[in-house]
C-alpha positions, 0 to 999 in steps of 0.5 A: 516477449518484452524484455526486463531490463532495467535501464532502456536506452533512450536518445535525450536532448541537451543537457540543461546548465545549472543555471538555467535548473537553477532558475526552473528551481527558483519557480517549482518552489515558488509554485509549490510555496503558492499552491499552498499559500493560496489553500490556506491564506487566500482560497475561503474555507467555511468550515474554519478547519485549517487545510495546511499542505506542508510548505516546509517539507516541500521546499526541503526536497525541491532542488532533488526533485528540480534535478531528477525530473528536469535532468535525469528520468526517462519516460519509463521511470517511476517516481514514489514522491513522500507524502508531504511534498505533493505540492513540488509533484503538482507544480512541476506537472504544472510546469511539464503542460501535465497539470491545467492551472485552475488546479493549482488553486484547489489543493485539498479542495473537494475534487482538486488537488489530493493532500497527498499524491494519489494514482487514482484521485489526482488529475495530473500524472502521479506513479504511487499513492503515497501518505502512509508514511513507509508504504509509498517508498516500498511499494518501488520494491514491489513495482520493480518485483511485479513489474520484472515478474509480467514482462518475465511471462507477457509481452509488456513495455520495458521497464525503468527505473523504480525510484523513492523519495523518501524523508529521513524521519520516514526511516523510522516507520518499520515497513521500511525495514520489513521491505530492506531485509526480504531476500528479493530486495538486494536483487533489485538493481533498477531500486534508487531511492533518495532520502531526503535528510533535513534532520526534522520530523514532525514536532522536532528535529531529529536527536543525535546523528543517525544518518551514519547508523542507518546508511550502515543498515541499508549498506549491510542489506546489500545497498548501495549506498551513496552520500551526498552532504556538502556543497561546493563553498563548503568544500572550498572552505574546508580545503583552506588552512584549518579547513578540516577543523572547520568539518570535523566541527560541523561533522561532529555537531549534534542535529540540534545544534546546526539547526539552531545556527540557521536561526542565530544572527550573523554575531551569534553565528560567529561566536557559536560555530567555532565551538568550543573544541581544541580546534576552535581558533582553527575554525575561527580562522577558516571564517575570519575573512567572510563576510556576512552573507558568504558564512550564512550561505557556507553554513546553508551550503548542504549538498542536497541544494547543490544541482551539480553534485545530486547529478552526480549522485543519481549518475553514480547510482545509475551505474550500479545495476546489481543492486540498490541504491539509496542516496543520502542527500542533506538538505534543510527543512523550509529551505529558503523559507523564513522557517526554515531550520525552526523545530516547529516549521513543519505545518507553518504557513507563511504569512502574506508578507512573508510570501511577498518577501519570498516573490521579491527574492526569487523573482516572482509576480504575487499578481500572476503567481502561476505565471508560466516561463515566458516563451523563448526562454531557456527554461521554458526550452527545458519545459518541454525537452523534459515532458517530451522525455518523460512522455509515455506511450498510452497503455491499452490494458488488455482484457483478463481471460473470461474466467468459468463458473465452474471447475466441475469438481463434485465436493463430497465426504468430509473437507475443510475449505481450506483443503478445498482451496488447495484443490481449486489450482489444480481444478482451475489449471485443467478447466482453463488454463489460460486463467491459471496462467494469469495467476500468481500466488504470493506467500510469507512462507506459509505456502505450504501450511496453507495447502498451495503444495499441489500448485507450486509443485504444479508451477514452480517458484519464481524468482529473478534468476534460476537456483537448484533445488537441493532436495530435488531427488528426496523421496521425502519431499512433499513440496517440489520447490523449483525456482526460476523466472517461469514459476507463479508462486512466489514465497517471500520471507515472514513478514506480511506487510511485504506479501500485501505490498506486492500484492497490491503491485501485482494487482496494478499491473493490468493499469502500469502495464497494460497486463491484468494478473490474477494476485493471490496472497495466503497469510495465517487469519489472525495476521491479516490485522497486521497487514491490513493498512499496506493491503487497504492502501494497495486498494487505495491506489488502484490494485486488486488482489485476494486475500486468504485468510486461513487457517482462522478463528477459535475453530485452529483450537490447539493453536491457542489464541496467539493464532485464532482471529476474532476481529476479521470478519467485520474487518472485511466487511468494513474494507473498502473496494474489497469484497469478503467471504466466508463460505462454509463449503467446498462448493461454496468456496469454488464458485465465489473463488471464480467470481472473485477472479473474474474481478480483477484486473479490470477498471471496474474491477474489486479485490476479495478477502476470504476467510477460510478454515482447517475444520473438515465439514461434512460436504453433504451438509451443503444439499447442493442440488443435482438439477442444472437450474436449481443448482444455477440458482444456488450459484447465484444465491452464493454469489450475491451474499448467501442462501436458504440452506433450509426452510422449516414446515409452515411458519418458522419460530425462529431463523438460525443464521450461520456463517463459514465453519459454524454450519454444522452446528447451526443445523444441528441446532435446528434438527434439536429445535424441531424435535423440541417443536420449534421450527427454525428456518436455516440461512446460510450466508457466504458474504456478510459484506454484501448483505449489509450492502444490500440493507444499505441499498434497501434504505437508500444509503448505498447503491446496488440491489436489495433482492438477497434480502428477500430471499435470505429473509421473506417478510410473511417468514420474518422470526427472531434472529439468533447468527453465529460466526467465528469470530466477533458478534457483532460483525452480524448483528445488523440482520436485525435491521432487515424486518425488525426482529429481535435478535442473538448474536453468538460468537467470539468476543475474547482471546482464545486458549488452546484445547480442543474445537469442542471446548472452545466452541462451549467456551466461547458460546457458539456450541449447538447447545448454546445456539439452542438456548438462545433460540428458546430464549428468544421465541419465549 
């Protein structure tokens, strides 16, 4: 079994100079200003929408990305690089022989270069989708997580390093913090992240100092933290007489106030940097003897640009292997950029003349601006050592195990679906284990509340390294919870976005590692909002993962309506590369289940969000038939979206549509129609996700089969339409565009308040009585 650890030994070349890093700097700028430039000044747009692509951002954080790519990583490291320097990624794959040129005059162009690096939608090597602000620079977390979690139960290539490059305005997005403070995170030594402080975000720079406060923050989570802020003339500076004024003036100055210094000119500069402190003639002396260019250099001279001190840097964190490290690096927005330090550069373009001015400084041909080092050179020596060792053996991803389409169980008496759930681990365990072996189950403390006791008492916990269990011995105990690095359940703390971060990270492992998992999260319904934009960019980058949403709706009536959902079912039905369901049986839940299993893992494959209840329903209700045929058939009917539970004598009146825990009282409804002389048909769908699908197909607007229409709807049975759900009406209201009939839709469209299932359900509409007068109202 391949081993865990964090840092593979590898031989390496030479190191480069700084010289020779200082020149491949020079050019990764040029190019990456380029890319840019040629997007937005030279390339024709016909729309007139402005393309942009943050020339800014990327220039602040080139020399961290010239000395960790050209210098420092090894081939099995990861890289998540911030959003906004997509184009320093593009212009050194370029460099690395990774990127062919014709790209580099395609950013953002339709099938070109993606505006922020995508795993899935770029054409050059790129470790994490990032653009969500915080989510790119978490999902190392999760990588390292799952990554430690397959080679602790497969046999998979070793792992390196899990690095983020992160701006500092980034640190205000809360999904940072969720992340910092999970219990698993301080383990994660082989977590290097380095912050990119320019002190500017978006419309501004960033008021007062925080770096201070925050390097604390990271520290007190367990971080390593490291700081690197001034360069080298800096440093010989402040080692002068009166040189420690000089940095306590500048340590003490306001983020305002040094990026005005960057745009003041050379008289100003003097007159305003000594400031008008007690230690002003201190200052005044330390600069008295440089001339010009020497002070505005010194006062540029932030150690984020200094190649020797960021290896220093990365060095020292390496050394640390107990914990993550987090590397604050100063640099300067737009540095050595005309904009640069300006509050408003951070969507300025250069003009034409200003990006010939910067050709000329850094020696560059406006020509043949792509221009690769010339042969023979040192740099292009450094070229290919670098891409020799960042080269990475090909993964061959190994096929998932072929998961059964059944697991036997005979769901009878009363049940809930998420009780059904519970019981499918333990079902799915005895019929194929080598499936179960390749499920891995993730929670946010609600493991037990959402019925995974019988498998984690089956499995274990994992975690990194083996704890005791202290309530091992207590009869009491319901829940068994060993941890160790065998377990397949993993529980982390309150906090969603985590459990769909890792998800997605788990979801990944069959492209990073050649390995597929089966990842399944379980989350309380009315929180899936909350984690619904990390789970869609997981998607968005390549993961596939379940989603169970449970317990969900009006129906978790005692609750109150801090915890009944509304809006999921049609959240569901709108995510992509994902397909929902919300089956109302036991026997339902288990065949879609399994299919939804048999979709991971894979190239093709989709991931699956499932809505389930606490409400026990009468599993006789389903009329699952005892034939093999027939019983295959409804199989299939669940799999493709949905099936006729029962059809009224002659032609019906009426068709009632429910969906998940409302079947009880839809056939109730129906047995109160036919007494009343109204035949009603009953159709009970599974996925309204790939209904709408299939009416989409039917119109030509997506593709894949519309046969589920015809046989959930047949014209020469085509009547008015009343659905009930759960949740949110509208989610089915598109039914009617199947034949055209008119059409109620019932169901949840205001927050919910505690009290009993029966009161809800009159309350909000969904009751038998009200699903009835809807049908009458609409068949007169």
């Amino acid at each position: 079994m391949a081993s865990g650890s964090l840092h593979p030994e590898q031989t390496t070349s030479r190191e480069p100079s700084i010289e020779t890093l200082e020149a491949v700097q020079r050019r990764v700028l040029w190019l990456a200003t380029s890319i840019i430039h040629h997007a937005n000044k030279v390339r024709e747009t016909p729309s007139g929408v402005k393309v942009g692509g943050h020339q800014a951002s990327s220039a602040s954080i080139v020399s961290i990305m010239t000395a960790l790519y050209f210098d420092f990583l090894r081939g099995p490291d990861r890289v998540s690089v911030k959003p906004h320097a997509a184009p320093v990624l593009h212009a050194i794959n370029y460099l690395l022989g990774r990127l062919d040129r014709s790209y580099l005059t395609r950013l953002r162009e339709f099938g070109g270069l993606q505006s922020y690096p995508s795993r899935v939608k770029d054409p050059d090597p790129v470790d994490f989708s990032t653009g969500s602000v915080g989510i790119g620079a978490t999902a190392t977390l999760w990588s390292g997580l799952a990554h430690r979690y397959v080679a602790g139960h497969f046999d998979v290539p070793q792992g390196g390093r899990q690095v983020a490059l992160v701006g500092d305005a980034e640190l205000d997005e809360g999904a940072i913090w969720e992340a910092l403070i999970d219990p698993m995170v301080p383990k994660l030594g082989e977590t290097m992240w380095i912050v990119d402080l320019n002190r500017q975000s978006l419309d501004r720079v960033v008021p007062d100092i925080a770096a201070g406060r925050i390097g604390a923050m990271f520290d007190a989570a367990g971080w390593q933290t490291i700081t690197v802020k001034y360069g080298r003339v800096l440093r010989e500076l402040f080692a002068r007489p009166g040189g420690e004024a000089l940095r306590t003036r500048i340590d003490e100055m306001t983020n305002e106030e040094y990026q005005r210094l960057l745009r003041a000119t050379d008289e100003d500069l003097r007159e305003r940097l000594p400031g008008e402190g007690r230690g002003r003639k201190d200052v005044g002396r330390v600069i008295a003897d440089l001339d010009d260019a020497h002070l505005r250099a010194a006062v540029r001279d932030l150690a984020g640009h200094d190649l020797a001190d960021l290896l220093d840097a990365f060095r020292s964190a390496d050394e640390v292997t107990d914990r993550p490290s987090v590397i604050f690096a100063y640099t300067i927005k737009a540095w050595s950029l005309p904009t640069e330090g300006h509050p408003a550069n951070h969507s300025a373009l250069l003009t034409a003349e200003q990006w010939e001015d910067l050709a000329q400084a850094i020696g560059a041909d406006t020509g043949d601006p792509w221009a690769p080092f010339a042969d023979g050179s040192e740099e292009a020596a450094v070229c290919r050592a670098t891409a020799q060792r960042l080269a990475r053996p090909g993964i061959e991803p190994r096929p998932a195990p072929e998961v059964p389409a059944d697991v036997g169980r005979a769901h009878a008496g009363r049940a809930s679906t998420q009780q059904a759930f519970g019981r499918f681990f333990v079902d799915l365990a005895h019929t194929a284990p080598e499936v179960a072996r390749h499920v891995v189950t993730v929670s946010p403390d609600v493991a037990s509340s959402t019925n995974l006791g019988g498998w984690i008492n089956r499995v274990g916990v994992w975690n990194p390294g083996d704890r005791i269990d202290w309530f091992a011995d207590d009869t009491d105990t319901l829940v068994r919870w060993r941890e160790s690095t065998h377990g397949q359940h993993i529980e982390l703390g309150i906090a969603e976005g985590n459990l769909v971060g890792l998800l997605g990270e788990l979801g990944a492992t069959w492209s990073r590692d050649g390995q597929p998992l089966m990842p399944i999260g379980t989350m309380y319904d009315p929180f899936v909002n909350r984690a619904l934009e990390p789970w869609s960019f997981g998607m968005y980058a390549g993961g596939q993962s379940i989603l169970v949403g449970t317990p969900s709706g009006v129906t978790l009536a005692p609750e109150g309506g801090a915890h009944q959902s509304i809006t999921t079912p049609s959240v569901g039905l709108e995510q992509p590369r994902c397909v929902a369901w919300e089956p109302a049986f036991g026997q339902d839940l288990e065949w879609t289940l399994l299919h939804a299993l048999s979709r991971l893992g894979r190239p093709d494959g989709t991931s699956a969000y499932f809505r389930l209840s606490t409400r026990p329903v009468d599993q006789g209700l389903a009329a699952v038939p005892e034939d093999p045929e027939a019983r295959d058939r409804r199989r299939r009917a669940v799999l493709a979206g949905g099936y006729a539970l029962r059809r009224a004598p002659g032609t019906p009146q009426v068709t009632l549509v429910g969906m998940g825990v409302m079947m009880p009282e839809v056939l109730a409804a129906a047995d109160e129609l036919l007494g009343a002389g109204i035949a009603a048909d009953v159709v009970c769908l599974t996925s309204a996700d790939l209904v709408f699908r299939a009416v989409q197909a039917r119109q030509g607007l997506g593709a894949g089969s519309d046969a589920v229409l015809d046989a959930l709807f047949p014209a020469e049975r085509t009547a008015p339409i009343v659905t009930v759900l759960d949740g949110h009406p509208h989610t089915l209201s598109f039914l009617s565009a199947i034949a055209g009939a008119p059409i109620a839709s019932l169901g949840v469209s205001d927050f919910g308040q505690s009290g009993d299932v029966e009161d809800l359900y009159r309350a909000f509409g969904i009751d038998t009585d009200t699903i009835v007068g809807a049908a009458i109202d609409l068949t007169s």
